[in-house]
Structure formats: structure tokens, C-alpha cells
C-alpha positions as CSV (number, residue, x, y, z in Angstrom):
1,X,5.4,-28.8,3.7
2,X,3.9,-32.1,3.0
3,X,4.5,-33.7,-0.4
4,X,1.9,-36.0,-1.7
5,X,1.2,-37.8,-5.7
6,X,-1.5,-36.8,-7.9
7,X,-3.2,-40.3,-7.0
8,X,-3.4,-39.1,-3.2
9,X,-5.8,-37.0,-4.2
10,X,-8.1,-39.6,-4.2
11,X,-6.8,-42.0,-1.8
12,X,-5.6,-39.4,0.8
13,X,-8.4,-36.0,-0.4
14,X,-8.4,-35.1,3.8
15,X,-5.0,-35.3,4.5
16,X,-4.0,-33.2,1.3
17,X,-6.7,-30.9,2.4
18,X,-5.3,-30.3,5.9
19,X,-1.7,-30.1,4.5
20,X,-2.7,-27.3,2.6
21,X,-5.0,-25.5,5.7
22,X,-1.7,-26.0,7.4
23,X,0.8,-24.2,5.3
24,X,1.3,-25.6,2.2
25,X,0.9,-29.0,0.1
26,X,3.0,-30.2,-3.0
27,X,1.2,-32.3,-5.1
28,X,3.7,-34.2,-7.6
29,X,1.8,-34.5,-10.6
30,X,2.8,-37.5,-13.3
31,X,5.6,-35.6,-15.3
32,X,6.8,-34.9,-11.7
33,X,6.2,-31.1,-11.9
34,X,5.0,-29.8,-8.0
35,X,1.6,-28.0,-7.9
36,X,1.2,-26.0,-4.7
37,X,-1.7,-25.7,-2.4
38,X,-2.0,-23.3,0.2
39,X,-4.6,-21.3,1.5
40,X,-6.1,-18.2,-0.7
41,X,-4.6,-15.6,1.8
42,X,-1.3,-16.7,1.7
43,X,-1.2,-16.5,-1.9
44,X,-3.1,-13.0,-2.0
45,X,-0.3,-11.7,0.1
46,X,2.3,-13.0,-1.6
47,X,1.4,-11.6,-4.9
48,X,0.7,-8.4,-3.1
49,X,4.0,-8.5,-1.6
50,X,5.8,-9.5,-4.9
51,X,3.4,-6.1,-6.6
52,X,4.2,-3.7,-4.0
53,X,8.2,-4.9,-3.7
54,X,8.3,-4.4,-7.8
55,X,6.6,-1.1,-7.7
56,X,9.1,-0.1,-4.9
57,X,12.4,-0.8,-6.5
58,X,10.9,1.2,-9.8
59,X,10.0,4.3,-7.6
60,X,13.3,3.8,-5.8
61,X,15.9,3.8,-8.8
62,X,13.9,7.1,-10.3
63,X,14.3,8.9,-7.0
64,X,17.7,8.2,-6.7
65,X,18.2,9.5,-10.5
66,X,17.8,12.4,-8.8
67,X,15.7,13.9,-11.4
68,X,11.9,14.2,-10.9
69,X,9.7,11.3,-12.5
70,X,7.6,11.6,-15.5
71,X,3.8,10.0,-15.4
72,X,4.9,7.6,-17.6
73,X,7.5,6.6,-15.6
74,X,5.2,6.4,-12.5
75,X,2.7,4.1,-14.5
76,X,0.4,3.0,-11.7
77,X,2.0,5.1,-9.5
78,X,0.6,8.2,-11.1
79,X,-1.0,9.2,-8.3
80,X,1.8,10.5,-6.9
81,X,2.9,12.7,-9.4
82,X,2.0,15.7,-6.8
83,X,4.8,14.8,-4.6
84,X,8.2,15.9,-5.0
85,X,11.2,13.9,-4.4
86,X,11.9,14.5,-0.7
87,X,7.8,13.1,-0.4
88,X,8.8,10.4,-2.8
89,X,11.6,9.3,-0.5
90,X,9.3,9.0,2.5
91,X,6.8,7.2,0.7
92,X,9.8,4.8,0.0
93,X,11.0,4.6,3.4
94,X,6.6,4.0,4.5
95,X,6.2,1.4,2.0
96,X,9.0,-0.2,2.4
97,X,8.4,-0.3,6.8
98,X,5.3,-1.5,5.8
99,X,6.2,-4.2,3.4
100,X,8.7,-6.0,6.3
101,X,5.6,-5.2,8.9
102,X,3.3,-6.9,6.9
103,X,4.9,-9.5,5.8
104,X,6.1,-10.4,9.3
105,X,2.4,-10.1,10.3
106,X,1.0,-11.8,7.9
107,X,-1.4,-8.8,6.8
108,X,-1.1,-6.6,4.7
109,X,-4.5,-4.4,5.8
110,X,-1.7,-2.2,7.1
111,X,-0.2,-1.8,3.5
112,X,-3.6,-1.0,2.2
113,X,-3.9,1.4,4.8
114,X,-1.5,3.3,3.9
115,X,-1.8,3.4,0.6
116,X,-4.9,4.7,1.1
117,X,-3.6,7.5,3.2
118,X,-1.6,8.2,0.8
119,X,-3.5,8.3,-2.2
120,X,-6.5,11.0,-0.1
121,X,-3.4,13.7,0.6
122,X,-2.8,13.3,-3.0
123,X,-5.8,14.2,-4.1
124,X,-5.8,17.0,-1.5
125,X,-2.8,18.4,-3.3
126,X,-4.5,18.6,-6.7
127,X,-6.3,21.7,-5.3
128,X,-4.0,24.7,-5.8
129,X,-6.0,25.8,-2.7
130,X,-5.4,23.2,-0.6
131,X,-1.8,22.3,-2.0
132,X,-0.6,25.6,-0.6
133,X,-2.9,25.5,3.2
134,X,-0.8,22.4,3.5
135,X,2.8,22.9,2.2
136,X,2.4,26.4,4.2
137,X,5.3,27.1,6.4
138,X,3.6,28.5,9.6
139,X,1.1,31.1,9.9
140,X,1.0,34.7,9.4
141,X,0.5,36.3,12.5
142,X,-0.5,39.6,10.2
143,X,-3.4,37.8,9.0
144,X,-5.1,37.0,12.7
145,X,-7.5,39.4,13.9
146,X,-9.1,39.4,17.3
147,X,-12.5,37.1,17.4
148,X,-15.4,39.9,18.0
149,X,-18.6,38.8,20.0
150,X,-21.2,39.1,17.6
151,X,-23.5,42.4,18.0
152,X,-26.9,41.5,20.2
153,X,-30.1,41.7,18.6
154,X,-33.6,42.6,19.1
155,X,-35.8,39.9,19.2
156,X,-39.5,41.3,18.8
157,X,-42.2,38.9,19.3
């Protein structure tokens, strides 16, 4: 982190400019406060970081209540009012993964990702029909029947 004056913004516009390619440049304005430069993406993720970290530690303290969350309590999360807890908990644990991944990385497509992943089997669970092809434990082997070849027809030309 290179620190430069407000006046270096004229004098020195190239090297501030690199600086902030490079990482991150402080600019000391007159009243001495620092103003940050830094590339778009690095900020982008950090306020996604800062989102997702703040939306995990709400989700977390209402799962651990033990009790199952309102939509009001979810707020953004809403989306996920179709999961119970024990989902809630592993969306927790994903997030989370994915948080220290991305982070590490540097990208956070991987967040969005999953996310997304997330949001399509909620929406698959809004349909009673689909809700309970997918929470159903194993098949009923009373329901099978043996595949039939279809019946040959006449074909008259």
C-alpha cells in the first residue's frame, strides 16, 4: 500500500494510478482523512463478502434458536423459507465453505454459483409435486411394473 497527498494527484497521476492497479493507494486528503483506491473488483468482493458474512451470522443465530424462522426473519433470505432446519444448517456449512474459498481465491463466481443452485431447488420445492419426488425416501418397488414392448402395427400403404 502506497500512500500519496491529494497534490500527487497531479504531480504523480501515473504512479497513483499504478498503486492502485497494484493493490491499493491511500490518498491523504488536506484534513488528513485517507481515501482508498483500489481496483473495482476488489471492492465488489469485499462488499459481497461483508453481504454474504452478515446474512450468514443472521441465518446462523436463528438456526441455532432451534426454532424454525419466520419470512420476516429471513428478509432477503426468503427464498429459503422451503427448507427446514437440518437444510438451513447445510446451507450454513456451503456458504460459509464458500465464503473462505472465495475469498482465498479472489472470486466469488463460486459464491454466486451456489447461490444460484440453491435458489432453483427452492423453487423446485414450491411444487407440492415435486417437493415430495424429491424428499421421497427410496422407491416403491410396488409401484414398478415390467416395461411391455409396444403391440406391432399394420402399416397399409
Amino acid at each position: 500500500m502506497t500512500i500519496f497527498q491529494a497534490s500527487d494527484l497531479a504531480t504523480k497521476r501515473t504512479e497513483v494510478l499504478q498503486a492502485a492497479r497494484d493493490g491499493k493507494a491511500v490518498i491523504r486528503d488536506p484534513q488528513g482523512q485517507g481515501l482508498v483506491m483500489l481496483p473495482e473488483k476488489e471492492l465488489q468482493n469485499l462488499e459481497k463478502y461483508s453481504q454474504w458474512s452478515v446474512q450468514l451470522e443472521r441465518l446462523r443465530r436463528i438456526v441455532n434458536s432451534g426454532r424454525r424462522p419466520s419470512v420476516a426473519e429471513l428478509g432477503e433470505l426468503a427464498w429459503l423459507r422451503v427448507f427446514d432446519n437440518e437444510d438451513l444448517e447445510s446451507f450454513c456449512e456451503d456458504l460459509s465453505d464458500q465464503l473462505i474459498a472465495c475469498s482465498a481465491d479472489g472470486d466469488y463466481s463460486q459464491l454466486d454459483q451456489m447461490i444460484k443452485e440453491w435458489k432453483i431447488t427452492a423453487g423446485q420445492l414450491e411444487d407440492p409435486l415435486r417437493k415430495r419426488i424429491l424428499l421421497r425416501n427410496g422407491v416403491d418397488s410396488t409401484a414398478l411394473t415390467d416395461a411391455v414392448p409396444p403391440a406391432e402395427q399394420d402399416v397399409t400403404q
